[in-house]
N, C-alpha and C positions, 0 to 999 in steps of 0.2 A: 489582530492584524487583518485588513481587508482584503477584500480577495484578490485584486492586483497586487499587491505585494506578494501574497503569497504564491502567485503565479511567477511572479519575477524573480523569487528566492529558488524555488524551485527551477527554474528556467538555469540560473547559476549555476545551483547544486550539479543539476543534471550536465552541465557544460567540463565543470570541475572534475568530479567524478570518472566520467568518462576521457578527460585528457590524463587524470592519474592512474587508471586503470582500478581506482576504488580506494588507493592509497591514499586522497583527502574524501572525506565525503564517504566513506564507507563505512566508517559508525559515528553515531551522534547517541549522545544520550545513554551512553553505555550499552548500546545495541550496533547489531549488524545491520545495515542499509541494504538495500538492492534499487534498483531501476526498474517501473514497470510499464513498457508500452500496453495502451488499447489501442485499438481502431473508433476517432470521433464517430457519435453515434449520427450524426449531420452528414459528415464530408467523409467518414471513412479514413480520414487520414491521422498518423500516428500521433499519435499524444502521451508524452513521457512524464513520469513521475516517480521522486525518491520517498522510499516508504520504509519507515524502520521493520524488520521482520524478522518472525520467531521460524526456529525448523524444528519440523517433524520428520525424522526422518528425509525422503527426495520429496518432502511439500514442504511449501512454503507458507507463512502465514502472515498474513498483512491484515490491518484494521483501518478502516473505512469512516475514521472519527470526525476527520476535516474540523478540527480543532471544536470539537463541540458542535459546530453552526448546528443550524434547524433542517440546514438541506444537505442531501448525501454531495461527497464528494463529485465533480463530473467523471474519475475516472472509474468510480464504482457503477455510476450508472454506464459508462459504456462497456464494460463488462457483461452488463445485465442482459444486452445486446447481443454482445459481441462475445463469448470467453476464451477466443482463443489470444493470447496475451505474449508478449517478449518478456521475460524476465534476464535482468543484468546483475549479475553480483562479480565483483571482482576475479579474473579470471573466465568465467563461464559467459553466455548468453545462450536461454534455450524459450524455445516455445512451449510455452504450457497450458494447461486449462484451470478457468478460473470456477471457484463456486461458493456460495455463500454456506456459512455451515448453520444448520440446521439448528432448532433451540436447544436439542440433548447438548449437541458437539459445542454449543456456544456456552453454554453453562458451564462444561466443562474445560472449555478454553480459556474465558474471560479471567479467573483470578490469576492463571498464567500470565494472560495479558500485562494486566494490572501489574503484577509481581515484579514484569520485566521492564515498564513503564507506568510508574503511577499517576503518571498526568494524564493518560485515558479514563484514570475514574473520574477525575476533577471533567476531562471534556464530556464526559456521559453525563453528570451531573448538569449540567449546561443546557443540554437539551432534552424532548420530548422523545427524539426517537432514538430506536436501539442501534447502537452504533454496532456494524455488519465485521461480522470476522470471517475473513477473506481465506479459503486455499488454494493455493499454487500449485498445482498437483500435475505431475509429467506424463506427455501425451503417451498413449501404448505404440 
């Protein structure tokens, strides 16, 4: 899929979801969805996106695949930036902090991953770089 579309399904999703309060569009793929605003790393201004995501516990965990490509997703890099982040799941909206987890924490995340969505090995497979696992983790 190119990257306009995938911005324009996303654009949808993100529309949908938030008029059902997460009741369409709150799982796909036999996962739970959530919403994750950044701050563009240019303008500053909000940029939404629907992310399948596993829980830990009050963190969250999102994956940074952008379906295989070669380049990180834009909302991973604004993160990188920026980590302070909106997270939306049906019911809730809270500010959180983002962080990339570390090669222990990722070695030990990824067959989760995989387990919960096996189409992350197929997009890892794809590309050169190690696709980023993402925590949502609640401000003190």
């Amino acid at each position: 899929m190119r990257d306009g579309s995938v911005r324009r399904w996303s654009r949808m999703h993100t529309l949908v979801y938030r008029a059902t309060g997460g009741t369409v569009g709150g799982r796909l793929v036999d996962n739970d969805m959530l919403l994750l605003t950044t701050a563009g790393r240019a303008t500053g201004e909000p940029h939404t996106v629907p992310l399948l995501y596993l829980r830990d516990g009050d963190t969250l965990v999102v994956i940074a695949s952008y379906g295989g490509r070669h380049r990180y997703p834009d909302w991973y890099l604004n993160l990188t930036e920026d980590s302070h982040v909106l997270v939306e799941t049906p019911g809730s909206r809270k500010q959180m902090r983002a962080r990339t987890a570390g090669p222990d924490e990722r070695e030990l995340w990824w067959p989760r991953v995989v387990d919960a969505y096996d189409g992350y090995a197929t997009y890892q497979s794809r590309t050169h770089r190690e696709i980023p696992v993402v925590f949502l983790e609640p401000l003190p």
